[in-house]
N, C-alpha and C positions, 0 to 999 in steps of 0.2 A: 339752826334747827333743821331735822330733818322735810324731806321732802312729801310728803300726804299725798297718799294715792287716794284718787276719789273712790275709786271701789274698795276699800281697806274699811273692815265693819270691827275692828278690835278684834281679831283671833288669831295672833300669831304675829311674827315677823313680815314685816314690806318686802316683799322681795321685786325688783323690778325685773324684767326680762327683759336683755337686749333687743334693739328692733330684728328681725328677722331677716334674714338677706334673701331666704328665697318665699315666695308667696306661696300660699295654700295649695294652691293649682299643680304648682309646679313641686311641690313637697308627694301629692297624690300622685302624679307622672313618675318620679323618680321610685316611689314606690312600689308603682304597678310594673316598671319595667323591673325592677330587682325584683321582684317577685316570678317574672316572666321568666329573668334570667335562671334563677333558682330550680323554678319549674323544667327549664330547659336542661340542665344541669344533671336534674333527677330522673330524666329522659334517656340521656344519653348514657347513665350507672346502668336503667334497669338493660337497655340494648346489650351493655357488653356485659353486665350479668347474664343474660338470654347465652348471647356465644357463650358463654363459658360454660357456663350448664350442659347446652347441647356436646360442645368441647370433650368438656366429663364426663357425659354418659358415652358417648364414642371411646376413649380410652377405657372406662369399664367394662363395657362391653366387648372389647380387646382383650380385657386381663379378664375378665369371664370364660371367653374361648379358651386362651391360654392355660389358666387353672382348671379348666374342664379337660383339654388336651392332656393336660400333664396327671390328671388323675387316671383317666382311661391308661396312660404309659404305667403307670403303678401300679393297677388292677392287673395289665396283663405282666408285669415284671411278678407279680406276687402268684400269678396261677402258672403260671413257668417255675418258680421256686419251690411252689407245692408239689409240681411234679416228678423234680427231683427226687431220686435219694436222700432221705436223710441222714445216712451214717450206714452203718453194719446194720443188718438184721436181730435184733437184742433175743430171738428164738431161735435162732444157729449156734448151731457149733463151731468157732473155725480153727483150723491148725495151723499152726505157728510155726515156721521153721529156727528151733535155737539150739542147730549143731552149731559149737566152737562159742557160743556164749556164755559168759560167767555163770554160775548159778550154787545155789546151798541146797545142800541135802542128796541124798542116795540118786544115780539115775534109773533106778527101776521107780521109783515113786509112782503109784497110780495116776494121781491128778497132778499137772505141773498147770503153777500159775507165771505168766510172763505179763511184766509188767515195765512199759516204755518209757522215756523220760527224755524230755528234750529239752537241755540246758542252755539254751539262747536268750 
């Protein structure tokens, strides 16, 4: 026959629990130091979380300058390009020289149109 726990009131299965090897005391110790550890742990993530951060914002603030630099260079690339010429003048006239080039129709023709073509 099985063995009767004196505290067993009929609700369930006996289960016995081995004796314990370490006492209470020392269960509470072991705990508070792993707790401590833990603690310590979470300490030292948030520190090199901190550098890192600072880290980051230093390099942003590097490619900030930079993409600010390199805008002002495109601002002025583009008020330079506006300055240019853009082509012929599209309300001029201009004359062409096409002695010795191929061409259809009469050479007295009033209007001659000459038209370029570059086959590359």
């Amino acid at each position: 026959m099985a063995k009767q726990n004196p505290n067993y009131h009929g609700r369930g299965p006996v289960i016995e629990r081995p004796p314990s090897l370490l006492s209470a005391g020392t269960m509470r110790a072991a705990t508070l130091v792993g707790v401590a550890i833990l603690i310590g742990i979470t300490g030292m993530n948030l520190y090199e979380t901190r550098e890192q951060k600072s880290a980051l914002n230093a390099r942003l603030t590097q490619l900030e300058t930079r993409v600010t630099a390199l805008g002002t260079k495109i601002d002025a690339g583009a008020r330079v390009a506006q300055a240019r010429p853009q082509g012929p003048d599209p309300n001029k006239a201009y004359t062409v020289k096409t002695d010795g080039a191929p061409f259809l129709g009469p050479k007295s023709a009033p209007v001659t149109i000459v038209e370029f073509s570059d086959f590359q």
